[in-house]
N, C-alpha and C positions, 0 to 999 in steps of 0.2 A: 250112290254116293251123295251125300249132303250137300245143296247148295252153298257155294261159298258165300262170303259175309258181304260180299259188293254186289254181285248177281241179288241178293236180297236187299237192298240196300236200293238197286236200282228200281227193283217191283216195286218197293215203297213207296219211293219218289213218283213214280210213274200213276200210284194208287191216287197218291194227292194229287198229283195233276188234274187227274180225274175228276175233282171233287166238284161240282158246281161253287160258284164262290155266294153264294145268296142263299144256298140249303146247307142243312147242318147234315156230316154225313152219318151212314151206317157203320162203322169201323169194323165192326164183325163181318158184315158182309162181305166190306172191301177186303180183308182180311182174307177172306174165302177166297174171293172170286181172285185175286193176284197173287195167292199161295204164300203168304208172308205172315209173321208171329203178329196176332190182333195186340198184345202190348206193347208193341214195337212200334207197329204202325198209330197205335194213340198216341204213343211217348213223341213220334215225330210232328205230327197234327198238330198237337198240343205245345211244340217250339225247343223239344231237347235235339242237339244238333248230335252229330253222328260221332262214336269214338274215334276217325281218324280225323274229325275236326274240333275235336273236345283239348287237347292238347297238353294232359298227363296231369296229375294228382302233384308232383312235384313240383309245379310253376308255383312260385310265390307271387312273386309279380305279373300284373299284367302285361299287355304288351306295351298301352300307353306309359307307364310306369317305366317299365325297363327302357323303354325310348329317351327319358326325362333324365333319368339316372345315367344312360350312354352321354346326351348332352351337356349334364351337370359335370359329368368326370371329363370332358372333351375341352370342357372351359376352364376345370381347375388346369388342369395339362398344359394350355396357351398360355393359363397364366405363370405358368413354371410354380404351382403350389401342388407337390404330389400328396394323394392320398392316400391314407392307410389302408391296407384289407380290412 
């Protein structure tokens, strides 16, 4: 049975730990030696964050964003000025 996507997710993680932080690594190697896909473990080195912290093709807004917009509709509201959809 195929490892699940966190079991590999965790070898990754675990790969970079690994990494000396003053040498540049092998990624093939590490790849090998922790049983994990060599493009996955670049894509991660290299600073793409994981699909369950990537947080859907759908978001328009950021978080900062939707935070400002929650605030900006919270103060039309106090002020009794409702907004349209």
């Amino acid at each position: 049975m195929p490892d699940s996507y966190d079991e590999i997710e965790a070898r990754i993680q675990a790969a970079i730990a690994s990494i000396p932080p003053d040498r540049k690594p092998n990624i093939a190697r590490l790849a090998r030696d922790f049983a994990v896909p060599e493009s996955r473990l670049s894509a991660r080195y290299n600073g793409r964050i994981t699909r369950s912290n990537y947080g859907g093709k759908n978001q328009v807004l950021t978080i900062d964003q939707e935070m400002a917009l929650g605030n900006i509709i919270k103060r039309e509201e106090a002020d009794e000025t409702h907004m349209r959809h």
